[in-house]
N, C-alpha and C positions, 0 to 999 in steps of 0.2 A: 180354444185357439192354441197351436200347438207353436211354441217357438223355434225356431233353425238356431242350431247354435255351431260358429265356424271355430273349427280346430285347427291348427297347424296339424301336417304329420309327423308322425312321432320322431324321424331323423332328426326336425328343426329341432326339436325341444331340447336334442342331444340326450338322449334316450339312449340311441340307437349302440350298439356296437362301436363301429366307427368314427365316435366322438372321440375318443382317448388318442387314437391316431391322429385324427384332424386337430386336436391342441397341440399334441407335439410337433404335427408339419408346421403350424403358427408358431409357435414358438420358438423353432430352429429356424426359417426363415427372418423371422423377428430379432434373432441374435445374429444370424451370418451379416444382414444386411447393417447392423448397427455397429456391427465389430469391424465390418468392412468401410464403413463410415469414419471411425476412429484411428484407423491405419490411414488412410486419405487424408487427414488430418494433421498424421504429424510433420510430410513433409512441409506442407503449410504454414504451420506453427513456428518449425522451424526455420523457415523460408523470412520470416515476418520477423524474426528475434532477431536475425542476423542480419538485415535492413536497418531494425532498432537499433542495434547495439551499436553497429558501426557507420551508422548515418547519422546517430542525435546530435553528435557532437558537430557536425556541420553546420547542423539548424542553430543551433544555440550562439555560434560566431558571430562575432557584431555586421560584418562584409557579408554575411550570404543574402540578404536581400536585397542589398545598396551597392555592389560592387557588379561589376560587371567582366563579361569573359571575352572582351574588344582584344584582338592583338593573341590569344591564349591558341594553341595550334593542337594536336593529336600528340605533339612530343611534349608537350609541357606537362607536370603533373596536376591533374586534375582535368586534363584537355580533351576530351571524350571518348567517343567510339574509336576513333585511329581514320587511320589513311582512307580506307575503301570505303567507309559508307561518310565518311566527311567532304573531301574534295570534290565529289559528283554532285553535292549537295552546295557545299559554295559554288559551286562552279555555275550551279543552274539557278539559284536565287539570288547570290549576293554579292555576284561580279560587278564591279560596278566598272 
C-alpha cells in the first residue's frame, strides 16, 4: 500500500528566497503601524491629564453634587457655553 504524503510548497515553509524580504515587509509594517498608534495616543493622554488636573478639584467640592446652577447665566463664572448655544436652548425648553 503506498501512502500520499501532503507537503506544503517549499515558499510556505519560508525556504524560499523571498522569506527575508517578507519578515522585513512584517516587520516595518508592524513598527510604522504601532509607532503610528503611540503618536495618536499622546494627544489623548494629554487631552485626559488636563481634564484631571483641572477638573478634580471640582469633583472633590462639597456643592458639586448638591448645589445647583438655577439663576447662573453665560456671564457668570462657571456659567457655561455663552450666549449662542445657551439662549436658543432656554428659549426652546425652558421658557416658562
Amino acid at each position: 500500500m503506498t501512502t500520499l504524503e501532503l507537503r506544503p510548497p517549499a515558499s510556505a515553509l519560508g525556504n524560499a528566497s523571498g522569506s527575508g524580504l517578507r519578515k522585513f515587509k512584517d516587520r516595518l509594517a508592524t513598527t510604522l503601524i504601532s509607532a503610528s498608534f503611540a503618536i495618536a495616543l499622546v494627544p489623548l493622554v494629554w487631552l485626559l491629564w488636563t481634564v484631571v488636573s483641572k477638573g478634580f478639584h471640582a469633583l472633590t467640592e462639597s456643592g458639586w453634587f448638591s448645589g445647583t446652577q438655577r439663576g447662573i447665566t453665560y456671564r457668570d463664572s462657571g456659567g457655561g457655553a455663552g450666549m449662542p448655544f445657551s439662549a436658543p436652548w432656554n428659549r426652546f425648553c425652558c421658557a416658562r
